[in-house]
C-alpha positions as semicolon CSV with decimal commas, in nm:
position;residue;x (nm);y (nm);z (nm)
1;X;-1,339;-3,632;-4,521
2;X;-1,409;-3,514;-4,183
3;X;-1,290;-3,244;-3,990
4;X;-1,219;-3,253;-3,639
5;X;-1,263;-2,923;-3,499
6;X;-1,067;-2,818;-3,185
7;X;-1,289;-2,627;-2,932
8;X;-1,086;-2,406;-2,691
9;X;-1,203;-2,240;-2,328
10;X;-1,219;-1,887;-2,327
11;X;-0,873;-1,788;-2,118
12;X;-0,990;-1,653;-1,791
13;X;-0,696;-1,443;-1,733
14;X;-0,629;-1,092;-1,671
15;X;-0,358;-0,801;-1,590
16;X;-0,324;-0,758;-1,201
17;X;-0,421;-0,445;-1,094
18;X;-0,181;-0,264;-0,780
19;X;-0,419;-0,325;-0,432
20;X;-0,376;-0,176;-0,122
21;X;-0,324;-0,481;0,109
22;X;-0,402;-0,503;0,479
23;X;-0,111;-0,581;0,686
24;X;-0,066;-0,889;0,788
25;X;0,231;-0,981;0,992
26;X;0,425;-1,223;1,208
27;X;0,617;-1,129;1,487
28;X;0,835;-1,347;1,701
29;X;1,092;-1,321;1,963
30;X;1,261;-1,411;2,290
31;X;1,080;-1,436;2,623
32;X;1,052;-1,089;2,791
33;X;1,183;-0,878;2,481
34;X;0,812;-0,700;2,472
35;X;0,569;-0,865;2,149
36;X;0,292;-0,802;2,373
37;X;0,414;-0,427;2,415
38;X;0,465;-0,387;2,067
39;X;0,159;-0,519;1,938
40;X;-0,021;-0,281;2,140
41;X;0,101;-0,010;2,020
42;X;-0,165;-0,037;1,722
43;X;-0,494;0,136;1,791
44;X;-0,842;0,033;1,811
45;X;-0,708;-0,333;1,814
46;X;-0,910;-0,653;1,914
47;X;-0,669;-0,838;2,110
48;X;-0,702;-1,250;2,134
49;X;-0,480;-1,302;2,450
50;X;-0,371;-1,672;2,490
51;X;-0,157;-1,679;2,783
52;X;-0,310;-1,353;2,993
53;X;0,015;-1,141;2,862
54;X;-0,193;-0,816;2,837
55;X;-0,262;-0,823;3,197
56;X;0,014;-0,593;3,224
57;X;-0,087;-0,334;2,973
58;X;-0,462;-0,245;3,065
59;X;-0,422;0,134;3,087
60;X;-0,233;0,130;2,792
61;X;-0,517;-0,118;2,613
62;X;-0,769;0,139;2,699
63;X;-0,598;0,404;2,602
64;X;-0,571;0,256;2,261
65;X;-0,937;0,217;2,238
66;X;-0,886;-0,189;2,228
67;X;-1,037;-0,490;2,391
68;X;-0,943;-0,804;2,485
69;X;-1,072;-1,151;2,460
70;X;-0,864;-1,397;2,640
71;X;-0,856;-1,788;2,540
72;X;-0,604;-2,061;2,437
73;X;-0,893;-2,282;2,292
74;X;-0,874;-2,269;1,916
75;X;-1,274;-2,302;1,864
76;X;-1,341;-2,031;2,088
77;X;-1,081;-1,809;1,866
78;X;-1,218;-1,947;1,549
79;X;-1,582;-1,858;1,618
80;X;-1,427;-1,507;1,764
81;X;-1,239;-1,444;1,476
82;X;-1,534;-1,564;1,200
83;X;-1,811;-1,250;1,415
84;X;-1,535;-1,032;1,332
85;X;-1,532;-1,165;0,990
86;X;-1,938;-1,104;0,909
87;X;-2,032;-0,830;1,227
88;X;-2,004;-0,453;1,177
89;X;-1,711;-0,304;1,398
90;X;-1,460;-0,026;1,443
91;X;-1,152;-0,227;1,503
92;X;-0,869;-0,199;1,251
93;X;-0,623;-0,443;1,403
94;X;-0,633;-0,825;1,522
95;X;-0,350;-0,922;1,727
96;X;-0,292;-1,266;1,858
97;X;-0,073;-1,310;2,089
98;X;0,073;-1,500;2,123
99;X;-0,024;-1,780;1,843
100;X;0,159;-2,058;2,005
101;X;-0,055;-2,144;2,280
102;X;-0,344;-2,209;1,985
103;X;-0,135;-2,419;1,787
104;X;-0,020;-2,628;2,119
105;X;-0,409;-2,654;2,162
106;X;-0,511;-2,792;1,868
107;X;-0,228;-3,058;1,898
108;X;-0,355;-3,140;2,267
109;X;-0,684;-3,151;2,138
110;X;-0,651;-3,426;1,910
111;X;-0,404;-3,583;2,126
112;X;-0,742;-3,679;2,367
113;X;-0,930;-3,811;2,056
114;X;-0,643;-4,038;1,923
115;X;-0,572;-4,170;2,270
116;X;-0,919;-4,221;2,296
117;X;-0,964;-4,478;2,059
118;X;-0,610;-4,566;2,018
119;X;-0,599;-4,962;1,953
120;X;-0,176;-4,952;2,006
121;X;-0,102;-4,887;2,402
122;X;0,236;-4,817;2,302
123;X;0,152;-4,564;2,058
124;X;-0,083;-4,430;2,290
125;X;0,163;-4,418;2,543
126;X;0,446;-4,217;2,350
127;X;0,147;-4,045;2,159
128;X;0,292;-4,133;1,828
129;X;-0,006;-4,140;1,577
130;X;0,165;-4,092;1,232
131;X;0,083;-3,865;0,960
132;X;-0,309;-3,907;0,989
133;X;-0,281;-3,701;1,388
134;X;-0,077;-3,443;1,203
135;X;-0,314;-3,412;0,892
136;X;-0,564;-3,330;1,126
137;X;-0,368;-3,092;1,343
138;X;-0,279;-2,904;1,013
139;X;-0,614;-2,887;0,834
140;X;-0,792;-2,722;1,217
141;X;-0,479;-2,478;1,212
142;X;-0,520;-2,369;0,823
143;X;-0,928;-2,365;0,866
144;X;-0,829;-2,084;1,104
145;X;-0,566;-1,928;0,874
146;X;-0,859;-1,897;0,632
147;X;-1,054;-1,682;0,810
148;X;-0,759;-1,414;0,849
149;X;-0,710;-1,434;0,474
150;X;-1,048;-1,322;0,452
151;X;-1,069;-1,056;0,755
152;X;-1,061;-0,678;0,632
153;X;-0,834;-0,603;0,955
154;X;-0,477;-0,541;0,991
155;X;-0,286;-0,885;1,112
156;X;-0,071;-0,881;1,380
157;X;0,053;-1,275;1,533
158;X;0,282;-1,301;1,785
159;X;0,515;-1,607;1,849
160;X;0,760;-1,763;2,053
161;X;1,110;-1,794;1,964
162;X;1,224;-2,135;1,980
163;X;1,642;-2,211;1,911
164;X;1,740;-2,389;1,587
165;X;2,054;-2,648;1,675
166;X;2,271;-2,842;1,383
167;X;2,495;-3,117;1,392
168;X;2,634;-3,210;1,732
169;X;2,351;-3,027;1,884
170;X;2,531;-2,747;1,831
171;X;2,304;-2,398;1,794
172;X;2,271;-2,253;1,502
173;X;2,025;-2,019;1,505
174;X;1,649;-1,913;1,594
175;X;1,312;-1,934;1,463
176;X;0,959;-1,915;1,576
177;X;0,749;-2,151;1,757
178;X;0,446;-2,227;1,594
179;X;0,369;-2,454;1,310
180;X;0,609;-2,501;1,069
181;X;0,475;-2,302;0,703
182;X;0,368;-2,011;0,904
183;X;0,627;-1,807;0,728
184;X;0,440;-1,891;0,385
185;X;0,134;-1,745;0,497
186;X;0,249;-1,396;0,590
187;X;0,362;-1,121;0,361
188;X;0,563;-0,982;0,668
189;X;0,738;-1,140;0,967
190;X;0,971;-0,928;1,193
191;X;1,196;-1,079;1,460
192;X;1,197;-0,813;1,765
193;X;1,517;-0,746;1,960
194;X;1,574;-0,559;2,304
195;X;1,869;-0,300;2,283
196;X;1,833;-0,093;2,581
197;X;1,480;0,077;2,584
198;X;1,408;0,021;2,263
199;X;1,247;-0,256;2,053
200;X;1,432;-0,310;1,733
201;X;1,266;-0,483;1,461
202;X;1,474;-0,697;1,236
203;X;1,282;-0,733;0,871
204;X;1,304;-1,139;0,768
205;X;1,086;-1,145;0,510
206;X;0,871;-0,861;0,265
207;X;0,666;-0,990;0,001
208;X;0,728;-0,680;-0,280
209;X;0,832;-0,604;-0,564
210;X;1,171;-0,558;-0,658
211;X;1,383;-0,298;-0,528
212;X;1,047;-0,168;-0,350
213;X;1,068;-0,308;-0,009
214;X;0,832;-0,036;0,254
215;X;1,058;-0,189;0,537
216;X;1,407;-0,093;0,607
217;X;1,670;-0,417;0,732
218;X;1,602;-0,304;1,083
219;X;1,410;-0,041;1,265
220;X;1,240;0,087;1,609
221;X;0,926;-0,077;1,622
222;X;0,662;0,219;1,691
223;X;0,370;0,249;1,570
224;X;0,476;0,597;1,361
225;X;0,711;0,401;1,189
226;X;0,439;0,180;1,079
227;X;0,215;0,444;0,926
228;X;0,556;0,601;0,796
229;X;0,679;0,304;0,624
230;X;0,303;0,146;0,510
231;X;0,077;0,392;0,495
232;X;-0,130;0,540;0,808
233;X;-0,453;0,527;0,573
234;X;-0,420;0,144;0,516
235;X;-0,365;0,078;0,894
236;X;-0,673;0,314;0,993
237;X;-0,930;0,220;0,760
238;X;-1,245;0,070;0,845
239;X;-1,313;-0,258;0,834
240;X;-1,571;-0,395;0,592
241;X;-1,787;-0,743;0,692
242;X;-1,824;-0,989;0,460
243;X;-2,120;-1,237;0,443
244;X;-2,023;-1,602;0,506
245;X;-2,243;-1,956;0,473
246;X;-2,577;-1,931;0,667
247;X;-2,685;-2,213;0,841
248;X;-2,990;-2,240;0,617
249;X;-2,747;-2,238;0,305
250;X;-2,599;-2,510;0,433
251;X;-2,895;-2,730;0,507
252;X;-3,007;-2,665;0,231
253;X;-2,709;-2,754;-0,007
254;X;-2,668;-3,069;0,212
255;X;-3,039;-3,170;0,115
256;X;-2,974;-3,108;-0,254
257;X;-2,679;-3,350;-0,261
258;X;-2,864;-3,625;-0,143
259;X;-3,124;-3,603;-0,408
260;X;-2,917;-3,493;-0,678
261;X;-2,655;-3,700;-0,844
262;X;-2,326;-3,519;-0,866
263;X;-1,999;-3,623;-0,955
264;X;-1,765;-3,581;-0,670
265;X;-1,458;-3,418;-0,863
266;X;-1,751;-3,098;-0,870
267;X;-1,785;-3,067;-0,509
268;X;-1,423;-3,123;-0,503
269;X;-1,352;-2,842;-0,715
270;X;-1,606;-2,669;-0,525
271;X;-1,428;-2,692;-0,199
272;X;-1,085;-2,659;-0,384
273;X;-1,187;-2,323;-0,556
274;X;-1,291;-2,166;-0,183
275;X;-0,992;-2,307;-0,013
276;X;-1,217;-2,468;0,255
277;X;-1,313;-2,821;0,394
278;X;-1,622;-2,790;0,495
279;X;-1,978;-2,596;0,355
280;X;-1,982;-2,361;0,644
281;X;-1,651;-2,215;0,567
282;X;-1,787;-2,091;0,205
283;X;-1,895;-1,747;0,147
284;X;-2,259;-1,688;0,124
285;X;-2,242;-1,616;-0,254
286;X;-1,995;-1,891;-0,341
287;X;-2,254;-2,126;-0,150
288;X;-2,527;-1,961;-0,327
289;X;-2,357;-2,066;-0,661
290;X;-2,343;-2,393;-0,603
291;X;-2,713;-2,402;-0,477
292;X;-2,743;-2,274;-0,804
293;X;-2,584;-2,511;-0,985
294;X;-2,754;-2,781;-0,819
295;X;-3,108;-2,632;-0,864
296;X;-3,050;-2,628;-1,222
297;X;-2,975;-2,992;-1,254
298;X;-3,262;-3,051;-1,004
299;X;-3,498;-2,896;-1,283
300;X;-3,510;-3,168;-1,591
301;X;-3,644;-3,434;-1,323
302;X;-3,911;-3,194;-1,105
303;X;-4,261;-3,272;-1,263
């Protein structure tokens, strides 16, 4: 009688060990209450200005030991934020500020392409394009979240406030102005008030464990309070680059698929496992794996 024998994969998991996180936070508020101010306050900070706010501040930029790069067009900010990603540098903090004007970008960006070969006047007209125009929007917008999941840099984003109405068009509320998930991707967002000369931060969301919030409900945003509450040796650190996709990686993985046959749920899983659409967005030695992998089945048919 035969035996059928069960063969099990060997389980890949593991205890989590306690890491020191980078900060990475969202800040939003109303018109004139002072995110640019606040941001700031963080030294040695590489500031992405989108709508010239830190015109006001230069002394105080300088000061800081901080620069600015100012631009509202999302591949400019992409390609900034990807040569602070893999370049060698003594900034601690990236602020952008605010994020809005990006996101508004992207949209008006593909906007132009889907009115340019729009087939519907009347959709073109009322710039209605349906879930494909915002599947587009979304996946340029999380390409450049990717990058600040990867970045060894303290996050700060700024955001406008935008109000939230009910039924009636009655007001119940505010939120922030930028896409809608953003709050999923922080482990921080703060809502800054004005109350006299001060700048009060209201904590909306810690990601912590129980019971071990760093953050009190509300306090004055300074940048002391920041070191106080998460550590001044996380938020002073140095940096450290990472090595991303060459351009001769990528070639060269591109050539490979065309002679070798490979089942598309792999490269699938390939792009799944990096989080990324595309081969430039890999890590050098993710890429290099897969070069690998392809190699190897390359071998049994090389002569």
């Amino acid at each position: 009688m035969n035996e059928t024998k069960t063969v099990t994969k060997k389980l890949r998991a593991k205890k989590p060990e306690a890491i020191e996180k980078r900060l990475k936070m969202f800040v939003y508020g109303a018109a004139g209450v002072g995110k640019t101010w606040a941001a700031i306050q963080f030294p040695n900070a590489y500031i992405i200005d989108t709508e010239k706010g830190a015109d006001f501040y230069s002394k105080s930029i300088v000061k800081a030991g901080s620069v600015i790069f100012q631009s509202n067009n999302a591949d400019e900010i992409r390609e900034e934020i990807k040569n602070l990603l893999i370049e060698k540098h003594d900034y601690k903090t990236l602020i952008i500020d605010p994020v809005t004007q990006i996101y508004n970008s992207i949209q008006e960006k593909w906007v132009r392409v889907f009115e340019k070969y729009s087939t519907d006047e009347k959709n073109k007209e009322i710039q209605d394009f349906g879930m494909r125009f915002w599947g587009k929007v979304k996946s340029e917008y999380k390409s450049l979240q990717r990058l600040l999941v990867n970045l060894d840099m303290n996050i700060i984003v700024t955001s406008h406030q935008k109000d939230v109405y009910g039924t009636n068009f009655s007001k119940i509320g505010t939120t922030f102005d930028s896409m809608k998930g953003d709050d999923y991707f922080f482990d921080l967002i703060f809502q800054i008030e004005k109350q006299g000369e001060k700048r009060i931060a209201k904590t909306i969301k810690e990601r912590s464990e129980l019971g071990e919030n760093k953050f009190p409900e509300t306090f004055d945003w300074i940048y002391s309070n920041f070191c106080l509450f998460y550590g001044k040796d996380i938020l002073e650190r140095e940096s450290v680059s990472i090595s991303m996709a060459t351009k001769e990686q990528v070639e060269k993985i591109e050539k490979l698929l065309e002679i070798v046959k490979v089942d598309d749920a792999i490269v699938n899983k390939w792009f799944t496992t990096a989080d990324c659409d595309s081969f430039e967005q890999f890590k050098s030695e993710q890429i290099e794996k897969c070069i690998g992998y392809l190699e190897n089945q390359l071998k049994p048919i090389v002569k």
